[in-house]
N, C-alpha and C positions, 0 to 999 in steps of 0.2 A: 297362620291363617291359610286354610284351603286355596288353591287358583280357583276364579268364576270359572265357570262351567256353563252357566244360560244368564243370557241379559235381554231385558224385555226394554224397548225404550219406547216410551208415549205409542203402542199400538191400539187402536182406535178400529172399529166396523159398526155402517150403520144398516140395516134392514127394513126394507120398507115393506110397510103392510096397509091396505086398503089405502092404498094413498098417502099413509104417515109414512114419514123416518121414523125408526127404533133406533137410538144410541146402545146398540148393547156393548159397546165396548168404548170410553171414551179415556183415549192419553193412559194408558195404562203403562206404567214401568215395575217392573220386576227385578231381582236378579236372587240366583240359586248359587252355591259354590259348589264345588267339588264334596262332595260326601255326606251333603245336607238335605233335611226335610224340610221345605216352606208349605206351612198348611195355608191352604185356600179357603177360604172360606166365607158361605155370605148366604143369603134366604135364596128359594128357589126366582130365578128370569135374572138375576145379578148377574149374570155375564161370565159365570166362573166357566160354563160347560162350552161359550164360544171361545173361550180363551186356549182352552184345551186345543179345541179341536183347530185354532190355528197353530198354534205348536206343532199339532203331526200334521200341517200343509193339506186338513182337511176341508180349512176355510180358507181362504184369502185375505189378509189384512187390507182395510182403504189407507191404513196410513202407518207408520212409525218403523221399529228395526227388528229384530233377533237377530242377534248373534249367541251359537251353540260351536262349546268346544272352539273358539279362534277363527269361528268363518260365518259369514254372510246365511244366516240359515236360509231368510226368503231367497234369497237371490240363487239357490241351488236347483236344478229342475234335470229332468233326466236320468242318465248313468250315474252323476255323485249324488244325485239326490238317493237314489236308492241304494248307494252302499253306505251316504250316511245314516239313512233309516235304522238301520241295525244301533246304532247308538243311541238313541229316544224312543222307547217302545212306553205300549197304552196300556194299562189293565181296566175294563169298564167295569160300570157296575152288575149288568147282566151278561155275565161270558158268553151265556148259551146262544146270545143274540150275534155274538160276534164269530160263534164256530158253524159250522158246515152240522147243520143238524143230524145228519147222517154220518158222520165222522167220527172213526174210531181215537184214544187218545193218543195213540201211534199216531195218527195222521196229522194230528193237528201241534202232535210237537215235530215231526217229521217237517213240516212245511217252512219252517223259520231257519231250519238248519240247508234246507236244499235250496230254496230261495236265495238267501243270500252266501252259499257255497261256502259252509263253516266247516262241517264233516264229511268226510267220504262217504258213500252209500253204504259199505262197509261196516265200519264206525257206528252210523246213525244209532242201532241198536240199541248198543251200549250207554249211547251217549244219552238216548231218551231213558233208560234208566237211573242213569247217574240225576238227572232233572227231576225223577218223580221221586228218587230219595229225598234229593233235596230239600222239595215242599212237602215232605211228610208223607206221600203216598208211596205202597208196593209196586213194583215193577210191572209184576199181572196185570194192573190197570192198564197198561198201554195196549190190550186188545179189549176193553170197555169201551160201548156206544158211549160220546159225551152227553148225550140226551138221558142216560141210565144214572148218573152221578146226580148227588146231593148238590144243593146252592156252595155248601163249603170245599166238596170234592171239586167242582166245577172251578172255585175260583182257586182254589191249588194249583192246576191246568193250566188258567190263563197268565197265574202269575209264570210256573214252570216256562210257558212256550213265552212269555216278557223277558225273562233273562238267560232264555236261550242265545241270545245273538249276543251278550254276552257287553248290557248296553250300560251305560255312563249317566243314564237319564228313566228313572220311569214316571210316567205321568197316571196316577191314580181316580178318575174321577166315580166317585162316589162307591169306592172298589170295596166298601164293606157295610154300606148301609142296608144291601135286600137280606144282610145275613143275620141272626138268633146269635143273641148277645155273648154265646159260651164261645158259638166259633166266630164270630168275630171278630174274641178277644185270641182265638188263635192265631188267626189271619194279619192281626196288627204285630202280634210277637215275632209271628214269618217276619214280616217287610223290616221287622228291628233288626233281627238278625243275620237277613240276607246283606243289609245294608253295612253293618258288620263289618261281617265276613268280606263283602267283594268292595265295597268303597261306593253305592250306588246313591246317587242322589235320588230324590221323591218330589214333586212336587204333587201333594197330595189333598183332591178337590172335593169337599163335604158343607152340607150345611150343619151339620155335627160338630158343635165345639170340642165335647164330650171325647169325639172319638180322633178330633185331627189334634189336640192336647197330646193326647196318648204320642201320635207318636213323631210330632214337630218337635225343630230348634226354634222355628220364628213362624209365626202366624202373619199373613195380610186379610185384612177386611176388604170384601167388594162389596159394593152396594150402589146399584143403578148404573153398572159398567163403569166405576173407578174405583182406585183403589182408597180408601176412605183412613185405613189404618196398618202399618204394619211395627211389628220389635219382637223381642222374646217371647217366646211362649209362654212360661209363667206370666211375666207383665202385662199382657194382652188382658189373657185370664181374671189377673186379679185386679188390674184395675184400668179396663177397658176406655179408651179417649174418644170414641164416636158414638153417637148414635145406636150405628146397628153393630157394633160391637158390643154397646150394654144391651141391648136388645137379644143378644145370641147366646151370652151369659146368662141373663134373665131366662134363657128356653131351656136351659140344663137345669134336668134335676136337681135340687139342692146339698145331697147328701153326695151326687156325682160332683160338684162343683167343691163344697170343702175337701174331697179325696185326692183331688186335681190338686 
């Protein structure tokens, strides 16, 4: 059995709006191991995309733990905060909202490498090449506007500049739903493969049965910020124990669903 890698214990956030509290997050526990994919998965306001974004310390939890890789993730802030960043990197669902709209692909895989001080200025070069082979692009593309690239070109980029820093953890949320089903099916093959190859854990966040089947060991169900269901991916699949887990089944195609 892999070592864990992320452990999620009872993290909870609430949001107030006109006066209500929101539970978007209530007692939530997780955990990922080393070298695995947990699909996330649950209808859109479920809590999957606050969950995310506490993970990369973009929200704040009101209550409960992480721990990543053997240490106190909330409890990190400052200098080890940012050289543990290098180890849980994000791929969104729209890159282009997350790159420098003016930013060449040079630049934007340039910035994960000088940022957290991986390659020499020297090196970088190469080393952005060696990246764009990787995810299936030519070299040349590294003097291409990221605003000139295709939805599928783009998200090749974001995953290249995600395992730049060369991380233990990627957090996927909804990193292949704005794409056309052919390169979609490419973009899920990448993240098979890279995971592979380097040992990369996914925790990987869609309302797409269809597409987090493809490429999970173990599925968890959210639904109204807790976790409702989790186990193996086929058993999820085939004979789902909650609610909005038959509910999610029920919204795949049928003929997607016997191919599963």
């Amino acid at each position: 059995m892999n070592p864990m890698l992320l452990s999620i214990e009872n993290v909870s956030k609430v949001f107030s709006s006109s006066g209500r509290r929101v539970a978007a997050l209530d007692n939530v526990s997780l955990t990922i191991a080393a070298g695995e994919t947990l699909g996330l998965v649950g209808a859109s306001g479920s809590g999957k995309s606050t969950l995310s974004r506490i993970l990369l310390r973009l929200l704040s939890a009101d209550a409960g733990a992480i721990r990543f890789e053997g240490e106190d993730w909330l409890a990190l802030s400052g200098a080890p905060l940012r050289r543990k960043r290098a180890r849980m990197q994000m791929v969104f669902q729209d890159p282009l909202a997350a790159f420098n709209p003016l930013a060449t692909v040079a630049m934007v895989l340039d910035d994960p490498l000088r940022i957290h001080e991986l390659v020499p200025r020297e090196r970088r070069g190469g080393e952005i090449a060696m990246l764009l082979d990787r995810v299936g692009l030519p070299a040349d593309f590294a003097s291409r506007p990221v605003r000139a690239l295709s939805g599928g070109q783009r998200q090749r980029v974001a995953i290249a500049r995600a395992i730049a820093t060369r991380p233990s953890l990627l957090v996927l949320d909804e990193a292949a739903s704005a794409l056309d089903v052919t390169v979609r099916g490419r973009i899920l093959e990448l993240l098979v493969d890279l995971q592979k190859e380097r040992g990369i854990a996914c925790l990987f966040i869609s309302h797409d049965l269809a597409v987090v089947r493809a490429v999970s060991h173990r599925i968890a169900v959210i639904d109204g910020g807790r976790i409702v269901e989790t186990g193996p991916a086929a058993a999820v699949i085939a004979a789902p124990q909650s609610d909005a887990g038959r509910a999610l089944v029920a919204a795949v195609p049928r003929l997607m669903t016997e191919a599963l």
